[in-house]
C-alpha positions in Angstrom: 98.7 -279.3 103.7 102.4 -279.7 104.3 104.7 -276.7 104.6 105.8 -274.7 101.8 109.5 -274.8 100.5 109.4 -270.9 101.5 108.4 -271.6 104.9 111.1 -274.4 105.2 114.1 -272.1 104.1 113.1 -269.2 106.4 113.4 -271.8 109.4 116.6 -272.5 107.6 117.6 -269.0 107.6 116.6 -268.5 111.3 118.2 -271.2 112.5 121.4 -270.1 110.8 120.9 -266.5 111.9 120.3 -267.5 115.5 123.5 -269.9 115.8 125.7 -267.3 114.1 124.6 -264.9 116.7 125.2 -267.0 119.7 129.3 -268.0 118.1 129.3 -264.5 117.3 128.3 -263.3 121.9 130.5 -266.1 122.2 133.6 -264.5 120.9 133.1 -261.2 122.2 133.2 -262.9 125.5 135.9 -264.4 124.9 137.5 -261.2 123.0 136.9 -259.5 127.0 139.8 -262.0 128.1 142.3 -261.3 126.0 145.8 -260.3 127.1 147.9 -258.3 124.5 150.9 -258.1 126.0 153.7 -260.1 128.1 152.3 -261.7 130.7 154.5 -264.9 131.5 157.4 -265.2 134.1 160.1 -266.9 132.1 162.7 -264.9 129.5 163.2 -265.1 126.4 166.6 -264.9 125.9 169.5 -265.5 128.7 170.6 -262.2 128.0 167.6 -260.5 129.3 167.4 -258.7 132.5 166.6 -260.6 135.8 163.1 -260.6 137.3 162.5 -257.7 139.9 163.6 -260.0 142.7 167.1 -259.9 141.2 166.5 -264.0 140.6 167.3 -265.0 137.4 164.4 -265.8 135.0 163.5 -269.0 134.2 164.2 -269.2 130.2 161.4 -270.1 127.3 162.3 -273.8 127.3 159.5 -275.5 125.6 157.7 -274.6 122.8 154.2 -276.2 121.5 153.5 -276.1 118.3 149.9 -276.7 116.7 148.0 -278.0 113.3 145.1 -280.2 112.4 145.6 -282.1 108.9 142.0 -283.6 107.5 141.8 -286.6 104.7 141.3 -285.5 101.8 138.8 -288.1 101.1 137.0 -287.1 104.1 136.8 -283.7 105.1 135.1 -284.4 108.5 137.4 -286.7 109.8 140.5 -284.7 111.3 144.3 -285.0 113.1 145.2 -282.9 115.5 148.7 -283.0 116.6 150.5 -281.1 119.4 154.5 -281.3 119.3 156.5 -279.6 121.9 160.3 -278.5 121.0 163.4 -277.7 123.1 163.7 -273.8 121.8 167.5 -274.6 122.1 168.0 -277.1 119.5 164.3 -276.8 117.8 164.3 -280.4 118.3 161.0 -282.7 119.2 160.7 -283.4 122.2 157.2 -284.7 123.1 154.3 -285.3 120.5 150.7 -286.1 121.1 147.7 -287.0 118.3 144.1 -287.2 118.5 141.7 -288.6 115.5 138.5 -287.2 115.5 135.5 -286.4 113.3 134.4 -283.2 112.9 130.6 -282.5 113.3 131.2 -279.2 113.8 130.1 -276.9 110.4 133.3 -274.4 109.1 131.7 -271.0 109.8 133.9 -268.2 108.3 135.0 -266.3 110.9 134.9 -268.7 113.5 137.2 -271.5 112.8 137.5 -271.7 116.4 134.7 -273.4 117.2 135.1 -276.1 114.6 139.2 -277.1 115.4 139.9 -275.9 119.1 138.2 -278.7 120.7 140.7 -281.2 119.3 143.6 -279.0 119.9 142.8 -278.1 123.3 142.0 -282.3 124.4 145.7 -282.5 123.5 147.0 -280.0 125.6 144.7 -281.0 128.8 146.0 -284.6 128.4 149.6 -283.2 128.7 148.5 -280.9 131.8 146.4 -284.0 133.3 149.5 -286.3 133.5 151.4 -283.2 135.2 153.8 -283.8 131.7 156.9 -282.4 132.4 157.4 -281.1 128.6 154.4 -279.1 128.8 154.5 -276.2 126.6 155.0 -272.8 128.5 154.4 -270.9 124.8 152.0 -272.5 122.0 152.2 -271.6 118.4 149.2 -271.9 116.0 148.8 -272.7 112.4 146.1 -269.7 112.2 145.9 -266.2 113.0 145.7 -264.6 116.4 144.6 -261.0 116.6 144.6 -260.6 112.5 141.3 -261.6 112.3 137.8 -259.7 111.2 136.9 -259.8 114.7 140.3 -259.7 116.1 140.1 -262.9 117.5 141.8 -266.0 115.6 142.3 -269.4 116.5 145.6 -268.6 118.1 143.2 -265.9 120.2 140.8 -268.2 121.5 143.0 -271.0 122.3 145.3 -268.9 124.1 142.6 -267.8 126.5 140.9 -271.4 127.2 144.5 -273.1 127.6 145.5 -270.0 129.5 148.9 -270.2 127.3 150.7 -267.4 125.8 150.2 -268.0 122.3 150.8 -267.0 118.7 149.2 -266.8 115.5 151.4 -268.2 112.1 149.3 -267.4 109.4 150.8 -269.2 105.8 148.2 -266.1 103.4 147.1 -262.8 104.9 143.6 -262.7 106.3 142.4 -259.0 104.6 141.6 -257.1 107.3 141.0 -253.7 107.3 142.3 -253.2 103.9 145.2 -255.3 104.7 146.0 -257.4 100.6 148.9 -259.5 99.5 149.8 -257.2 97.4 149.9 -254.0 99.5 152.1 -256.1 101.5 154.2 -257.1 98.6 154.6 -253.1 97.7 155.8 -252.6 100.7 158.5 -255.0 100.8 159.5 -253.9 97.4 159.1 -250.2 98.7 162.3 -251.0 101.3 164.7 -251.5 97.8 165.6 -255.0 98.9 163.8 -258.1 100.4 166.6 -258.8 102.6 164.3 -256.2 104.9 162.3 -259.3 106.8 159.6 -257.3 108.8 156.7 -255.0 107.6 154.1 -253.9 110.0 150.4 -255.1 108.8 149.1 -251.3 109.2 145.5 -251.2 108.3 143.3 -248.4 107.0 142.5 -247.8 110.7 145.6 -246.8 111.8 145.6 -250.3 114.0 148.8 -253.0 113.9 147.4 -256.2 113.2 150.9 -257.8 112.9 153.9 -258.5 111.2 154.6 -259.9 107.3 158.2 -262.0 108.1 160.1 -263.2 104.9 161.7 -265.6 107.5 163.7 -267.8 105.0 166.1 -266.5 102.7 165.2 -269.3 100.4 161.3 -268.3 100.3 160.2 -265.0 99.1 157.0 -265.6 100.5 156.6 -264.1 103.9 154.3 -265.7 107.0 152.3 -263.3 108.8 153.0 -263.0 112.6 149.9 -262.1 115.0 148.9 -262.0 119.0 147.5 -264.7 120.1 147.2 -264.1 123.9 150.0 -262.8 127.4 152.4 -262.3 124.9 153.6 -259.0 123.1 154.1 -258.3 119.5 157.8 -257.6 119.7 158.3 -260.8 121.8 156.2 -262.9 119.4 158.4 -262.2 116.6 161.9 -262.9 118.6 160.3 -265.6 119.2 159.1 -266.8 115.8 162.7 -265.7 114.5 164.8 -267.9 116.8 161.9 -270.8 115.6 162.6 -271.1 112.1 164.8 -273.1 110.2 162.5 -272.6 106.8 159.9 -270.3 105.8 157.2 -271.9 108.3 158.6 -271.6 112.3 159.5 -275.3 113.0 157.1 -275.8 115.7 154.3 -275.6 113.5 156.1 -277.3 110.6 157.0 -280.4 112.8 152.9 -280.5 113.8 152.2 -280.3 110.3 154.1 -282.9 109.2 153.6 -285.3 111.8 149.6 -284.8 111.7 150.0 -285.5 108.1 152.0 -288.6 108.6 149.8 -290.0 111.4 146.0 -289.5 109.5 147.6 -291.5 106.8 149.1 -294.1 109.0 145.9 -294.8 111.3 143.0 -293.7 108.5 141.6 -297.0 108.6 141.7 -297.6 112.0 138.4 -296.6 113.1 138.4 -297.3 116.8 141.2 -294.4 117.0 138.4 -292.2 115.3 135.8 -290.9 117.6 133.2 -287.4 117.7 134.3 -283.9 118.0 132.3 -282.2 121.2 131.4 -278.8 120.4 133.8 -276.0 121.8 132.4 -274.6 125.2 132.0 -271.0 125.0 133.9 -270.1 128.1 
């Protein structure tokens, strides 16, 4: 006799049990790695304070932003683009794409493990050919430290590409009793949205980030995390001096230009070629 339907959906289950468990010791590995605060030697701004030497600092000259744009048509099959700006003039600088189809299932939670791989090929091609517009400072379309787990996208690329990084998130992830609407209160709470920064304060007493209304012609804010070596604080100076609209232009320029490029090449399939699983360390 064959198997029964029950027996075939309890493998099912197992099998979906066991592989959540294994991304799930994964990312607390990973989560063991993770820096929360500055840890890079260049300055922000040329009004900061020299290094403890008394040399002046090398200043935050390129930034990377970060985003993968899929065809609609075809969910699995996936951009990935990596643009690096000159945090002077927010200009473009450099750009690199990779096509590539996703075999990789979305697990919630762990988003990670579906579009790193794609993201991080881009930045080891720019390290491999020594590129001299590497990014010292990477932002990512996704959350950082406002995660279930507290370990985003931004989070786990941070620590493979051993880049500070930082999460943009576009909606708020509800953590910790973190809503849209709480967050909205709370802006209306200040008597005027000109205020531009409310601390995402969950039930726990923890700072997950910052809500940023970073555009005076957008009421909607974008929600500012850790990703990895870089501070809160610095993050949002950062994210401030990035943005021309609502969304900081490094990650606006990725979107856009992965958009453009999937469209361009979508028929092109020698460009397309197979997602390798994220290694888990």
């Amino acid at each position: 006799m064959g198997d029964s339907p029950d027996q075939g959906e309890d493998e099912n289950f197992a099998s979906y049990h066991q592989e959540w468990a294994n991304l799930l010791r994964a990312q607390e590995s990973l989560k063991e790695r993770l820096v929360l605060e500055d840890d890079f030697s260049w300055g922000i701004s040329s009004q900061e304070s020299p290094s403890e030497d008394g040399s002046a600092r090398e200043k935050l000259k390129y930034i990377g932003g970060v985003d993968i744009s899929f065809l609609k048509k075809d969910p699995s099959l996936a951009c990935g683009a990596l643009v690096v700006l000159d945090s002077d003039t927010l200009n473009v600088v450099h750009e690199e794409f990779d096509v590539a189809r996703l075999h990789v299932p979305y697990v919630p939670g762990f988003l990670a493990f579906r579009e790193a791989p794609i993201l991080l090929g881009l930045l080891d091609k720019m390290k491999f050919n020594a590129h001299p517009f590497y990014p010292q400072l990477l932002m990512v379309d996704g959350n950082g430290l406002l995660h279930p787990r507290g370990l985003g996208l931004a989070c786990h690329l941070g620590i493979l590409a051993n880049l500070p990084t930082i999460g943009i998130g576009k909606n708020l992830h509800h953590v910790d009793g973190l809503t849209q609407s709480k967050v909205r209160r709370c802006f209306e709470a200040s008597g005027t949205y000109d205020e531009d920064l409310i601390p995402l304060i969950g039930k726990s007493g923890k700072t997950w980030g910052m809500a940023m209304h970073s555009s005076h012609s957008s009421s909607k804010p974008i929600y500012v995390s850790i990703g990895h070596r870089i501070s809160l604080g610095s993050a949002i100076m950062i994210v401030k001096s990035s943005c021309k609209y609502r969304i900081p232009e490094p990650i606006r320029q990725a979107d856009i230009r992965s958009k453009a490029f999937l469209q361009e090449f979508q028929g092109v399939t020698n460009l397309v070629k197979p997602s390798h699983s994220l290694p888990y360390s």
